[in-house]
N, C-alpha and C positions, 0 to 999 in steps of 0.2 A: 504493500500500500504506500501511495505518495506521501510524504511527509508534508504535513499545512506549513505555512507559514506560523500559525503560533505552535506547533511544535517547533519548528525553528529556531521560532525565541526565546523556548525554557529550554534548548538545547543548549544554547547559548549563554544562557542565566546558570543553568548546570556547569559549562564549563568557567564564566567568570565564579562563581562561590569555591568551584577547586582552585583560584589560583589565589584565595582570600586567609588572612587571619583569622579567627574564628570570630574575634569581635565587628570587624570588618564583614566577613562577609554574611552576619546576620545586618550590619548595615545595611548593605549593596541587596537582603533581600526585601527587607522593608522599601530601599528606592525603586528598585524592578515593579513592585506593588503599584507603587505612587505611580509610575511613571505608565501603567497598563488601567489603573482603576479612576484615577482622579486628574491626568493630562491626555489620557483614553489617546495614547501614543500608538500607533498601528504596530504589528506585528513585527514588522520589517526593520518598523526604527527601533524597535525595543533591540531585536537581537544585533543590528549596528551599533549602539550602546554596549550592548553586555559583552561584549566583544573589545571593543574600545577600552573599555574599563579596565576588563580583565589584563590587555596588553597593556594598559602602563602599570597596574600593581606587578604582573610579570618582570620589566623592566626595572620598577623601584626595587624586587627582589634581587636583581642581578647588582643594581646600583650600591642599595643599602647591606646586602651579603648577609639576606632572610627578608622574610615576606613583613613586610611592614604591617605596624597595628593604627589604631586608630591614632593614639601617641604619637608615633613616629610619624604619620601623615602631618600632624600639627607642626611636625616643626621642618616638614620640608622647605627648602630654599626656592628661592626662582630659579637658581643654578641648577637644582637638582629635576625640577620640570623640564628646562632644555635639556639638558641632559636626554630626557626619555623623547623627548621630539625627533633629538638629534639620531638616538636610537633607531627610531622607526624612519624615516628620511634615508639613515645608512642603508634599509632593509626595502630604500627603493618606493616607499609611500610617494602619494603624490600630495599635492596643498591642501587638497579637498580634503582626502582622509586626515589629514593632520588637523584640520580642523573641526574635523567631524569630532575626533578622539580627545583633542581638548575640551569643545564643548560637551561632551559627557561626563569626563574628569572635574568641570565645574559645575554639574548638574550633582554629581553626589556628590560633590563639597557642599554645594548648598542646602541638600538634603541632611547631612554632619552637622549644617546649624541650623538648619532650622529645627530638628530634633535635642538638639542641644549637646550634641555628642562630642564635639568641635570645631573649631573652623583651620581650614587651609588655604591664609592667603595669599602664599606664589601664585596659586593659581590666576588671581585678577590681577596679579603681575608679569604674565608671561603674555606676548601681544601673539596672537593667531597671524598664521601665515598668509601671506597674499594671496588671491585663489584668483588668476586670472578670468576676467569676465569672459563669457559667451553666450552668442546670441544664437536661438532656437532656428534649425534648418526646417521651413516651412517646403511642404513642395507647390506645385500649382496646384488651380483648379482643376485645368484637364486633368492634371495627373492624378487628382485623388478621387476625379470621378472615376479615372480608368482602372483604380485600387481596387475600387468597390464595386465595380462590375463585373458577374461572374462570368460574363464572354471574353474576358482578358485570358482567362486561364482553360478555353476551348476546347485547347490543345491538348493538355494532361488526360491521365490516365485516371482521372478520380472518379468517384460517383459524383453523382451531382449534388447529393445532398450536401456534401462536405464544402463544395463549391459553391454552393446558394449558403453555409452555415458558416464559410470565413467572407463571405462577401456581408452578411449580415453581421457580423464582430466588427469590421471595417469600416462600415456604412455607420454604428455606433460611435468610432474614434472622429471621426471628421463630419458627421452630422447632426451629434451632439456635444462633441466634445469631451467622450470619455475617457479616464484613463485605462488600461487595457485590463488590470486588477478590477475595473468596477464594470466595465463590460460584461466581464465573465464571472462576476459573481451576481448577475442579474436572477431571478428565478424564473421559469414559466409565466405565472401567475401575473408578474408584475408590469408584461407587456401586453397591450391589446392584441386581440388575433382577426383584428377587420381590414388591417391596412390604411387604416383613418389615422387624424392628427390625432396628437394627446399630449399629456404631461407622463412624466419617467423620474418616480423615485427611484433617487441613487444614493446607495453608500459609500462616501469616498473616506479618505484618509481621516484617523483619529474619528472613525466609528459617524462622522457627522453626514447628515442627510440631506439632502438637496434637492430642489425638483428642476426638469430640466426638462424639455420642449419635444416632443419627438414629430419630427416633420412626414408627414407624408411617404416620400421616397424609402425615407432609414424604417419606418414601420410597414414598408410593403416588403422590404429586403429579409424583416424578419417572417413573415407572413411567409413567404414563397419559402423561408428554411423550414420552417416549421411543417408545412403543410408535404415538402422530402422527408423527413428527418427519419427513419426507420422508427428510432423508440417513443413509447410513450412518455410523455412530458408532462409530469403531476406539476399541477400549480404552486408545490413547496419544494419542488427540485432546480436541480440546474437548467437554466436555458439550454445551453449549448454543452452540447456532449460530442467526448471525444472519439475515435471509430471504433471503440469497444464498449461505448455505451456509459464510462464513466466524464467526470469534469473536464474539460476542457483544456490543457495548461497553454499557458500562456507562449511558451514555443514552437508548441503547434504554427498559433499565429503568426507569430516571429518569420519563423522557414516558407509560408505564404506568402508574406511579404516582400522576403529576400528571395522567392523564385520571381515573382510579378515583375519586384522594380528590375531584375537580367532583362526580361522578357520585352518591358518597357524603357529600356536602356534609360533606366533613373540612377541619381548616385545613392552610395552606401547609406547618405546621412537618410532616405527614405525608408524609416521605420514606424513601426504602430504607433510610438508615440510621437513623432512629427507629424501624424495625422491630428493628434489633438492640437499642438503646437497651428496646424496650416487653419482649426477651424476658427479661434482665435484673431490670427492674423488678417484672414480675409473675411472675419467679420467685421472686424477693425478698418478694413481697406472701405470695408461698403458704408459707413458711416455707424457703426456697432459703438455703444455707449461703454466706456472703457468699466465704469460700475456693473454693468449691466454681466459687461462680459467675467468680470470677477467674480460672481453669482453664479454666474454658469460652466464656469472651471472650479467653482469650488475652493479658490482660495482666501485663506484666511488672511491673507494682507493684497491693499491696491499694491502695494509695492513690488508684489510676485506676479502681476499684472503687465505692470509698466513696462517691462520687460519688452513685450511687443508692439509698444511707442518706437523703441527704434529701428522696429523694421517695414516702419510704414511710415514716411515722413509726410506723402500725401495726405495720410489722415489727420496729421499735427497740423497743419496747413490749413486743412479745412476748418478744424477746428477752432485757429486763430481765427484765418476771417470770419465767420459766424460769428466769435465771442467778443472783441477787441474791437474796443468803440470808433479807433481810428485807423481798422484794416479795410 
């Protein structure tokens, strides 16, 4: 059987508590807690965290020569933080992960006091690495109609259902803007079976729900899978199953996409989720309300938004002159 993603994470939490002090690592389980019940962190961040974590109390082990306690955190240095930076950086990390791993490391410090257990502050003395910026590879129009059309892939030797069931996964990423995690954990139940407009609860990251618009086109796309699909499809099951009748994974889709864009001679950067990146974008080009569109990607800040201000200068543009009394 596949392993979930929150098995993932208490695999994870399993291995950061072996690399812990005993005081420590009833710590580090009271923050796992917090950081799954009360910042309702998705699965994926938890075991990126308990991982992180674990790799610098590893590190501080090698540094300090034993496994540091709660004590011995308090009186770490800023020196001794780069130290474990510099550690991981040796072993080839990139900005991002380095920062990711710091930001954990000062997630359970802050967890140490606000509990009252201690505080360690090198840590808000040690500055995070530069993570150089980048901007989302959107593809075209043509091109993400031609994703999500099952006559792209004609050719192949599939059944059709599996062809009409990743053209409807597709038609998801780039007509509503899902992420590929929240596609595919859609249920039966949860999508209409007429082919009509409608609205689409989604679960996206940190467990929150959103509603989200389904057009037309993307709920004919499910319609037409549904109506192949060999198995039957209980309203409290998965939508989309995979060719032996279980969940779908997510690489499935992946290796879809990377035969498509050969086929449509697209580059590498056209993946499932540069679909959601393209819907975004050229919602933005047609005059799409930058709040609006934050609502419908589901994120918790404009500023994860903005993002896609610069890849549309015409839409800045517009916007000036509309707004700005002397444009």
């Amino acid at each position: 059987m596949a392993m979930t993603d929150e098995d993932k994470a208490w695999r994870a939490s399993g291995a950061l508590l072996s690399a812990c002090a005993v005081d420590v690592g009833a710590a580090a389980e009271g923050w796992l807690n917090r950081l799954a019940h009360e910042r309702r962190l998705s699965p994926k961040t938890r075991e990126a965290y308990a991982r992180d974590l674990a790799q610098v109390l590893l590190i501080l082990t090698d540094h300090l020569g034993g496994r540091p306690d709660i004590a011995a955190l308090a009186t770490l240095t800023p020196a001794d933080m780069r130290a474990v930076l510099a550690a991981r950086r040796g072993t080839g990390a990139a900005p991002r992960s380095l920062v990711r791993l710091l930001a954990a490391a000062r997630s359970f410090a802050r967890h140490l006091e606000r509990e009252g257990l201690g505080k360690v502050a090198p840590l808000s003395a040690v500055r995070a690495p530069k993570v150089p910026k980048g901007l989302p590879k959107p593809v075209s129009m043509d091109a993400a109609r031609a994703l999500s059309d099952p006559d792209s892939r004609a050719g192949e030797a599939r059944a059709p259902w599996i062809l009409a069931r990743d053209a409807a996964v597709i038609a998801l990423l780039y007509g509503a803007g899902l992420r590929i995690s929240e596609a595919l954990g859609l249920t039966a139940g949860q999508v209409p079976r007429d082919g009509a407009e409608g609205r689409l609860t989604v679960t996206g990251k940190g467990a929150k729900t959103r509603m989200v618009p389904l057009i037309a086109p993307v709920s004919q796309a499910i319609v037409d899978y549904v109506r192949l699909s060999p198995y039957g499809l209980q309203a409290d099951g998965p939508l989309f199953r995979g060719a032996k009748g279980g969940p779908l994974s997510p690489r499935i889709v992946q290796l879809a996409v990377e035969r498509m864009r050969g086929a449509l001679g697209l580059p590498d950067s056209a993946t499932p989720h540069a679909l959601r990146h393209s819907f975004a974008t050229h919602l933005l080009a047609r005059g799409g309300d930058l709040r609006a569109i934050q609502e419908l990607l589901g994120h918790a800040s404009l500023s994860t938004t903005q993002i896609y201000t610069a890849l549309d200068d015409t839409a800045l543009m517009r916007a000036y002159r509309a707004a700005h009394p002397r444009a």
